[in-house]
C-alpha angles and dihedrals in degrees: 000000000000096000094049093052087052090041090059100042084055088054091042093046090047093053092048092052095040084053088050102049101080088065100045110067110077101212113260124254138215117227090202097126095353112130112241133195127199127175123210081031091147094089146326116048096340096060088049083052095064106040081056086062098051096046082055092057094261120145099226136202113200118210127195146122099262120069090193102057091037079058098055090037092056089047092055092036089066093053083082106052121137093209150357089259090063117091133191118195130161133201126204113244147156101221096184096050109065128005090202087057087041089060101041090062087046090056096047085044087058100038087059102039101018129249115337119254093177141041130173120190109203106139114119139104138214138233117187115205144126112281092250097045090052105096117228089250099057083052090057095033093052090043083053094050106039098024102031093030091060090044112053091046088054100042079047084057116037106064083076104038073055094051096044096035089235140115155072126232117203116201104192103214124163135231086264087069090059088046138029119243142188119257082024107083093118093030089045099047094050090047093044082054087062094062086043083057105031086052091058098031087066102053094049092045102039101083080053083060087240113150126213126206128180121199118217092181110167129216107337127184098246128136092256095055094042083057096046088059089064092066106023132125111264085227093053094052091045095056089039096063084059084085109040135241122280139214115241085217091058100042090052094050086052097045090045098046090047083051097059089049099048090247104177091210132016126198140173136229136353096303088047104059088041096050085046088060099043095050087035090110106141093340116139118272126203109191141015116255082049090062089045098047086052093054105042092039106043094075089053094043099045081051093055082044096064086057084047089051099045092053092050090050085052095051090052095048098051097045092055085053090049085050092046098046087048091053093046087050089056098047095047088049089054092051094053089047085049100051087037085062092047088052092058096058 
């Protein structure tokens, strides 16, 4: 009798789906001639990101701080044209600072290269520290950058994907906006706002046939993470091997690709995808088997988690006892030096 019942609820589960899924795809896009934006384009991801679109046959505006590097970045970025129609151009901007100044560069991009059909909001940066060694500014700065900075660029945007019922909008988060972390607390909390946003975004957006993605990419070999590791917590980079080291070249390709489909989140490797079913919780889908392979797979996944949480919690344990019997060593060092001295005397 219990196999039957569960028998009937598949079959139930699977019609429903079937009679959803119409509604569900977005219908793909080509980027060949479309204009894309994409913030922190000077280097790292962002800069993959957009060497993958024009590839691809977009026109591209590059965004970021320093007009330098935005300089050098164009210039390799145009290595990779399809054809003499394409441009690339980049304007110097502080995307976190002030939303009127946001919106003017957005104008004058779309004005050059036409409406935007595509932004990708990948500016942000990462500090690694203990919760009481962050100072109260880095909370707020970081919060401005990876939060704000996503934010003024897509409120600059959105008024004409609505007008023309067109667009995607790409939030660039991390895995350690699926997952708390330590050394994290300020850089996990401003990338766990972007799926907030991301998540609401897409329901209001979604009758204008605008498409949200959001980006967990893990640990990429980019400048700025070769200059986190400098700094970070010896817990944090400990955990963080656990998952491996991607190339900028191959997260973009994903991201991208994810982008063109209406894909709602897009993940890389193994941990990724499992991390993305297991945080799925009310999140958009936009196909079928994607549903399918959240519901059949969260219950095992939750279940390989626990063993994921357990080691980090080991890791975190041993390196405070480490900490503790070092600084017993040393007290106990300075003691002896100090009764030796007595001694002397």
């Amino acid at each position: 009798m219990l196999l039957l019942l569960l028998c009937a609820a598949l079959v139930v589960l699977f019609v429903l789906l079937y009679l959803l899924s119409p509604r569900l795809p977005p219908r793909a896009v080509s980027l060949n001639g479309a204009h894309v934006v994409v913030t922190g384009g000077s280097s790292g991801i962002g800069k993959a990101i957009a060497i993958e679109c024009v590839k691809r046959g977009a026109f591209v505006t590059l965004v970021a701080r320093n007009e330098q590097k935005l300089i050098d970045a164009k210039e390799e970025v145009e290595q990779h044209l399809m054809n003499e129609k394409q441009v690339v151009q980049c304007m110097s901007l502080d995307v976190s600072k002030d939303f009127g100044q946001v919106k003017s560069v957005m104008k004058q991009a779309q004005e050059k290269l036409g409406p935007v059909d595509m932004l990708v909001n990948c500016a942000g940066f990462s500090i690694s520290a203990r919760f009481e060694d962050f100072k109260p500014e880095e909370f707020r700065r970081i919060m401005e950058v990876n939060y704000l900075g996503s934010v003024y660029p897509t409120l600059a945007v959105i008024p004409t994907m609505k007008e023309r019922r067109h667009g995607r909008i790409v939030f660039v988060s991390s895995q350690a906006g699926q997952i708390g972390l330590i050394g994290y607390s300020a850089y996990s909390a401003s990338k766990f706002a972007l799926r907030g946003l991301s998540e609401a975004l897409q329901m209001e957006v979604k009758p204008y046939n605008i498409y949200i993605t959001v980006a967990y990419p893990p640990d990429t070999d980019t400048p700025g993470y070769q200059e986190e590791l400098k700094s970070a917590l010896e817990e944090t980079v400990l955990i963080s091997k656990t998952s491996g080291i991607f190339q900028a070249a191959y997260v973009a390709q994903v991201i991208v690709r994810d982008t063109m489909v209406g894909k709602f989140s897009s993940s890389m490797g193994s941990d990724g995808y499992m991390l993305t079913a297991v945080t799925c919780g009310m999140s958009p889908i936009t196909s079928v088997i994607e549903a399918l392979q959240q519901v059949f797979s969260m219950g095992f996944f939750r279940l390989i988690s626990l063993f994921y949480l357990q080691s980090f919690d080991g890791i975190v344990r041993r390196c405070m006892f480490r900490r503790i019997a070092e600084k017993q060593s040393e007290a106990s060092l300075c003691g002896s030096s100090t009764s030796g001295e007595k001694k002397d005397h």
